[in-house]
C-alpha positions as CSV (number, residue, x, y, z in Angstrom):
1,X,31.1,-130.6,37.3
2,X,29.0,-127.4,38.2
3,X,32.4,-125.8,39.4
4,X,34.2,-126.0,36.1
5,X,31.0,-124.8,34.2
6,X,30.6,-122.0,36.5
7,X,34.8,-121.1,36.1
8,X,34.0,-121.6,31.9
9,X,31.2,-119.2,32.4
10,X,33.1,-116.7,34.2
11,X,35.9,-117.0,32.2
12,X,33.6,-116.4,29.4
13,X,32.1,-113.2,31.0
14,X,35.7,-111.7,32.1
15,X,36.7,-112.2,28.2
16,X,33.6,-110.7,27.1
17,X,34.0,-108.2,29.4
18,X,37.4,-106.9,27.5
19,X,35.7,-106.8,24.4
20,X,33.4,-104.7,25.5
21,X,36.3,-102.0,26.9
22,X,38.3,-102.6,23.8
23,X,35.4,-102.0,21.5
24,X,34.4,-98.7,24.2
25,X,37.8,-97.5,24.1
26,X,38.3,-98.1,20.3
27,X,35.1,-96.3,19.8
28,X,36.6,-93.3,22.3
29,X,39.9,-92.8,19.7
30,X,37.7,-92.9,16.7
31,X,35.3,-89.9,18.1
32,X,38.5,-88.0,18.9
33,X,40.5,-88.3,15.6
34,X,37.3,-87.1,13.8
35,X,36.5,-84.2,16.3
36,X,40.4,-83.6,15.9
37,X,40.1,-83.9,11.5
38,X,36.3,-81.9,11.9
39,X,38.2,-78.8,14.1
40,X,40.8,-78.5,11.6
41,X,38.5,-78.3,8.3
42,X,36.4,-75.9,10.1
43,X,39.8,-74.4,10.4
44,X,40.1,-74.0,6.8
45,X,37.4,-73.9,5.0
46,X,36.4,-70.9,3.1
47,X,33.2,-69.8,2.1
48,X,32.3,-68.7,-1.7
49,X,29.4,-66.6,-2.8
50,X,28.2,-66.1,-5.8
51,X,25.4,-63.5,-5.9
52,X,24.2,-63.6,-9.9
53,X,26.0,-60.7,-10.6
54,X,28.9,-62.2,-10.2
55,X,30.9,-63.0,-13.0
56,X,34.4,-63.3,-11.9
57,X,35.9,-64.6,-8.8
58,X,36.0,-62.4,-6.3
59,X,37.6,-62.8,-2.6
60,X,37.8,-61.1,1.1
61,X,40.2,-61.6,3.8
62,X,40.2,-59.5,6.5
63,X,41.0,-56.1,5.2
64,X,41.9,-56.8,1.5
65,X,39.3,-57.9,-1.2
66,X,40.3,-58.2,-5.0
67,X,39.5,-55.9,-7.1
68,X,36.4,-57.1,-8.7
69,X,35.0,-57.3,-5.3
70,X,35.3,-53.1,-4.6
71,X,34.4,-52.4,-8.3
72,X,30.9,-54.6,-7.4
73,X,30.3,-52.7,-4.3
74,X,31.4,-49.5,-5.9
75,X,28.9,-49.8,-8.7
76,X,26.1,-50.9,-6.2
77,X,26.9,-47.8,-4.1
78,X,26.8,-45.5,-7.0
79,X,23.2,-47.2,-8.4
80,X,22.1,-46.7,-4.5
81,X,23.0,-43.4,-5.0
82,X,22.0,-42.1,-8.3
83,X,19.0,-44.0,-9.7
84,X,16.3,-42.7,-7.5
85,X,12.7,-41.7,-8.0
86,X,10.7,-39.8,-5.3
87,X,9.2,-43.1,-3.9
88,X,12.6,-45.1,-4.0
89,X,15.3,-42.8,-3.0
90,X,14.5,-42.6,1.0
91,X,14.7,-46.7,1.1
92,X,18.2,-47.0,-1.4
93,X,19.4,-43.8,0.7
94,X,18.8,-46.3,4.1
95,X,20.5,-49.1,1.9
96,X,23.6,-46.2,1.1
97,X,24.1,-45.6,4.7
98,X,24.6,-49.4,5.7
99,X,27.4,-49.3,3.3
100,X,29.5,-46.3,5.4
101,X,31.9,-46.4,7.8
102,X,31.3,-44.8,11.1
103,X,33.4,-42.1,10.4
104,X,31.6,-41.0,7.2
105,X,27.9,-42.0,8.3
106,X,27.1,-38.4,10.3
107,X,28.1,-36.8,7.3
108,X,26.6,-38.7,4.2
109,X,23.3,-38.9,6.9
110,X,22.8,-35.3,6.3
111,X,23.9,-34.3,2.9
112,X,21.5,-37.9,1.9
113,X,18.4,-36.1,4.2
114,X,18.7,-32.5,2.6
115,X,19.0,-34.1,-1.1
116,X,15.9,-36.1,0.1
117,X,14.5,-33.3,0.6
118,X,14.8,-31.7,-2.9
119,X,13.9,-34.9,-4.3
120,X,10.2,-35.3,-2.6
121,X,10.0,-31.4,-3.0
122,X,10.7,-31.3,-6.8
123,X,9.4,-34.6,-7.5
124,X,12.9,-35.4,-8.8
125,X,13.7,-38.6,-11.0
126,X,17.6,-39.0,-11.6
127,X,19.1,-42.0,-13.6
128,X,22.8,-42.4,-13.8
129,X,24.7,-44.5,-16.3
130,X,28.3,-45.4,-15.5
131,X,30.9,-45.5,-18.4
132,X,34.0,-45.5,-16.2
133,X,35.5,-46.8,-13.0
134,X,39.3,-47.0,-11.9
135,X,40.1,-48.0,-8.5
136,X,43.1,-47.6,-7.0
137,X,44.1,-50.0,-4.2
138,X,46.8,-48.8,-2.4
139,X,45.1,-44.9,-1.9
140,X,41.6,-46.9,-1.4
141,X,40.4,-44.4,-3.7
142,X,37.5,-45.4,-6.8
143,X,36.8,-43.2,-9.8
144,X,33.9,-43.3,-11.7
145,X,32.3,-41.2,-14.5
146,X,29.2,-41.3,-16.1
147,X,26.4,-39.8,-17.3
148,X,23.5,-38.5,-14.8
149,X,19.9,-36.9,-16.2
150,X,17.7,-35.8,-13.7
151,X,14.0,-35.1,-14.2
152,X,11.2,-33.0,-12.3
153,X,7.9,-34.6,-13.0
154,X,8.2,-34.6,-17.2
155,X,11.0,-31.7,-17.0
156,X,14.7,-32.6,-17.6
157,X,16.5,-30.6,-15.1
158,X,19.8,-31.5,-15.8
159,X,21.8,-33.8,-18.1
160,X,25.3,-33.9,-17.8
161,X,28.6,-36.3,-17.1
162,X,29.7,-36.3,-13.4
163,X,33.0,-37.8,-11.6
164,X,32.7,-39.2,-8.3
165,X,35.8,-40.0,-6.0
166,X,34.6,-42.6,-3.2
167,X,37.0,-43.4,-0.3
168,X,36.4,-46.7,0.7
169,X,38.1,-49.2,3.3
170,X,37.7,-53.0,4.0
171,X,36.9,-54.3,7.5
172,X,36.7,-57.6,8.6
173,X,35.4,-57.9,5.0
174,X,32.7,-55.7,4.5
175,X,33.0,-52.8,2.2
176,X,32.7,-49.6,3.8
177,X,32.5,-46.0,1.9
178,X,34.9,-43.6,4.1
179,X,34.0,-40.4,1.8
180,X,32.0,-39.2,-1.7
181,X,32.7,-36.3,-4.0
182,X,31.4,-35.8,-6.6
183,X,31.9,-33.1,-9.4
184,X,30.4,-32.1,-12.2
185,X,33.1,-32.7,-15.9
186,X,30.6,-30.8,-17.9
């Protein structure tokens, strides 16, 4: 009697046994299809900002961007540049230079540090207000006209509409500025 209720117990323990794998190894596939499905929507996903400024949709891959995504940059460059006061323009002119290639940076550095210059010298105030910009995506070239009057302490110095051309280039989805000009229309 104690032999064939210590084979049903064994029996028991064996069969409970392979549930136990079963349910291990079932658990084992289940982890792997959803490490397999969580790899591939990392794989795809995209992310979307939307700064409040944004009214369109805008996107980045790689070395393209749409449209509305260089004209946003472009006008933030040109408000960077241009709308300045004595005790702002050294901190947007820092801001400016985070936005240029490494190319263009030596360049812009010094032509940013002489105007800087002028600015804390001559207590300059300069406000610009854009009424164009046209952007041309295969020369990666922007132009934009507007109106820019500067003042020196309560003096208006100048008042007059100007026409930048600004050289730009996308990489790995940032917006970089490759080259200003800018010229006076009148």
């Amino acid at each position: 009697m104690k032999i064939d209720r210590f084979l049903s117990e064994r029996d028991n323990l064996k069969a409970e046994n392979r549930l136990l794998k079963f349910a291990i190894v079932l658990i084992g596939v289940a982890v792997f299809i959803q490490g397999f499905f969580t790899y591939m929507a990392l794989r795809y996903q995209k992310v979307v900002l939307v700064p409040a400024v944004v009214d369109r949709r805008i996107e980045i891959s790689g070395k393209e961007a749409s449209p509305e995504y260089v004209k946003l940059f472009s006008r933030y460059a040109l408000n960077l540049l241009m709308n300045y006061t004595p005790a702002t323009a050294d901190s947007q002119f820092q801001e400016l230079l985070s936005l240029t290639s490494p190319g263009f940076y030596p360049k812009l550095k010094a032509a940013l540090d002489e105007m800087l210059e002028s600015i804390r010298t001559l207590h300059i105030t300069s406000v610009y207000h854009l009424q164009r910009l046209t952007l041309d995506p295969e020369k990666r070239l922007i132009e934009a006209i507007g109106v820019n009057t500067q003042w020196s302490a309560e003096t208006k110095i100048k008042s007059g509409r100007v026409k930048h051309l600004i050289r730009y280039r996308i990489a790995d989805g940032r917006f970089q500025i490759d080259g200003i000009e800018q010229e006076d229309i009148d």
